[in-house]
C-alpha positions as CSV (number, residue, x, y, z in Angstrom):
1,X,0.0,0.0,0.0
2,X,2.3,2.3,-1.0
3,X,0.7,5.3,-2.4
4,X,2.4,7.5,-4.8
5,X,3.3,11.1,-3.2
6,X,0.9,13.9,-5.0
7,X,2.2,15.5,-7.8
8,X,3.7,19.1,-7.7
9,X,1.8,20.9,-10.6
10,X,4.6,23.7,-11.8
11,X,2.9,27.3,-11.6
12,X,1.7,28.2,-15.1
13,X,0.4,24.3,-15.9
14,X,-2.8,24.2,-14.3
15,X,-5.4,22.3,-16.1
16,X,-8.0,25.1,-17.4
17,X,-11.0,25.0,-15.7
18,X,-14.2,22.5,-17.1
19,X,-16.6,24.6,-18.7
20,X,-20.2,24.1,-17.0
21,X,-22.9,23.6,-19.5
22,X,-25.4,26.1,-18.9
23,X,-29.1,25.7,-20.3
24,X,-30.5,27.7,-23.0
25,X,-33.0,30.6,-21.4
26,X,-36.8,29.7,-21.7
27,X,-38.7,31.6,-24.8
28,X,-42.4,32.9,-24.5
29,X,-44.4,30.5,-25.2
30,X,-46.3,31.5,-28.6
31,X,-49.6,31.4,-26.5
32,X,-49.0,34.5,-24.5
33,X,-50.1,37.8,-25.9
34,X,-47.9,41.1,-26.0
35,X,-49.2,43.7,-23.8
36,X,-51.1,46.3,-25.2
37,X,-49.4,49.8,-25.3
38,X,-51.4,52.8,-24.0
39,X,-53.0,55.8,-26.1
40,X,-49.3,57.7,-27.5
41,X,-47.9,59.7,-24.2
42,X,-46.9,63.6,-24.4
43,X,-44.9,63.8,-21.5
44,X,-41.8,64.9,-22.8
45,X,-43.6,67.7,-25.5
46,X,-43.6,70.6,-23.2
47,X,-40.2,69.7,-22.9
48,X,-39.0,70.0,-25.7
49,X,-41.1,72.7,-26.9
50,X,-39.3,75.0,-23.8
51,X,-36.2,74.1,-24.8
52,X,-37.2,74.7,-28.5
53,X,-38.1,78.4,-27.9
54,X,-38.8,79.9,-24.7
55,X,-35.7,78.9,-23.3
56,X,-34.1,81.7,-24.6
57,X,-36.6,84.3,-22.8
58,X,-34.8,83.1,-19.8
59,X,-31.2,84.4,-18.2
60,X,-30.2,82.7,-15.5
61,X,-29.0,79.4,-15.2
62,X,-31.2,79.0,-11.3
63,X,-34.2,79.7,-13.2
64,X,-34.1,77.1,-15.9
65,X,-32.9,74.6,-13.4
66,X,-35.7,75.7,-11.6
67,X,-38.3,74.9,-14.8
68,X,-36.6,71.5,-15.0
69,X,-37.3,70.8,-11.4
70,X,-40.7,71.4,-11.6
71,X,-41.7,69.9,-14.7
72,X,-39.8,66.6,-13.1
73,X,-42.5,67.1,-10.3
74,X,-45.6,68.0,-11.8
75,X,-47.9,65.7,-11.2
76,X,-49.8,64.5,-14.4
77,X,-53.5,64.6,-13.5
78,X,-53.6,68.0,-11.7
79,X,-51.2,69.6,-13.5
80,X,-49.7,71.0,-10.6
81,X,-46.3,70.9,-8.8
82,X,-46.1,70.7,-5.1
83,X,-42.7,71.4,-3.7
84,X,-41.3,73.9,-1.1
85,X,-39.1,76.7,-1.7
86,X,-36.3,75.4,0.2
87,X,-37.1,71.8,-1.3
88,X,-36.9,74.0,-4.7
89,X,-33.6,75.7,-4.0
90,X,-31.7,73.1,-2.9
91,X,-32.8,70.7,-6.1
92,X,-31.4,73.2,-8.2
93,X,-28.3,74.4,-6.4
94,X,-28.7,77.3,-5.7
95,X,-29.3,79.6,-3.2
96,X,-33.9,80.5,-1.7
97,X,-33.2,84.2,-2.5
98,X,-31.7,83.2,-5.9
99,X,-34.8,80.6,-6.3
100,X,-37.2,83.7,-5.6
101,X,-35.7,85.4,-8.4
102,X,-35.8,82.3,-10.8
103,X,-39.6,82.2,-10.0
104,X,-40.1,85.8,-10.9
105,X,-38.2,85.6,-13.9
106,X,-40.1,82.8,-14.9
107,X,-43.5,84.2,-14.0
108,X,-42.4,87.7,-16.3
109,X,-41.9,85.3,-19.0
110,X,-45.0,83.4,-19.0
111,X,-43.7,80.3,-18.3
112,X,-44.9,79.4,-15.1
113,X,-47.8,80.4,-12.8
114,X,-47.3,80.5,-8.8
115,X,-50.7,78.5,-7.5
116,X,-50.3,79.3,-4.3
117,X,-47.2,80.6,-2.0
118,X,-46.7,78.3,0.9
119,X,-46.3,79.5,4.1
120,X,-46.2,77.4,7.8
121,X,-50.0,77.4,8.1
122,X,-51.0,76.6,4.2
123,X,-48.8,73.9,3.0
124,X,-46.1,73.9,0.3
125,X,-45.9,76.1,-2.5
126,X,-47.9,75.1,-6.3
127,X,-46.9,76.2,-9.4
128,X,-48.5,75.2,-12.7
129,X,-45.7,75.2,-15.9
130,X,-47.1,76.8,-18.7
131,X,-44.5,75.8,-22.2
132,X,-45.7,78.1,-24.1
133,X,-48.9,79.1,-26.2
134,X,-48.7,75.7,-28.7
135,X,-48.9,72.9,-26.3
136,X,-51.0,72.8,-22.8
137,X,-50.1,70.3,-20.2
């Protein structure tokens, strides 16, 4: 019963590892229908009608990272955005005095419309984002 001593494999001879058969991944079955789409979304057309044109009515960098913000938060039944000024401010890096001038700026230009100001005893502020004359929201 002598048994052999195990053999020394030199570094850079190893035996390359065994490839492991994998199976192939399951396809639909033919039986199951696609899902419908929904009626053709606008979501992104006031968008890119903003950046189309009335963009350029505005100056300051706050005040069309403001527009950005609140279009990201409008919601899409009401129509409305529901954020706080200092919710506002800090989403677009800037500065609440520098927000309140973004919102003005905006409002002179038609492109948004302040809802109501929030205060401690009514809520957040809402705004409603108006694109331009072409396309409603």
């Amino acid at each position: 019963m002598n048994e052999a001593p195990p053999k020394i494999i030199p570094l850079g001879q190893e035996p390359r590892p065994q490839a492991i058969p994998r199976e192939a991944p399951a396809l639909p079955s033919s039986k199951s229908k696609p899902k419908p789409r929904r009626g053709k979304s606008n979501r992104f057309e006031p968008l890119n009608h903003f950046i189309g044109g009335p963009l350029a009515k505005v100056k300051g960098r706050a005040a069309v990272a403001c527009w950005v913000v609140l279009f990201a938060r409008t919601n899409r039944k009401t129509g409305l955005a529901r954020i706080s000024q200092s919710k506002l401010a800090e989403l677009c890096g800037c500065k609440v005095r520098a927000l309140r001038d973004a919102l003005g700026e905006l409002e002179a230009a038609g492109l948004l419309q302040i809802k109501l100001r929030g205060n401690e005893f009514s809520g957040v502020s809402m705004y409603r984002l108006h694109p331009g004359k072409e396309t409603t929201r």
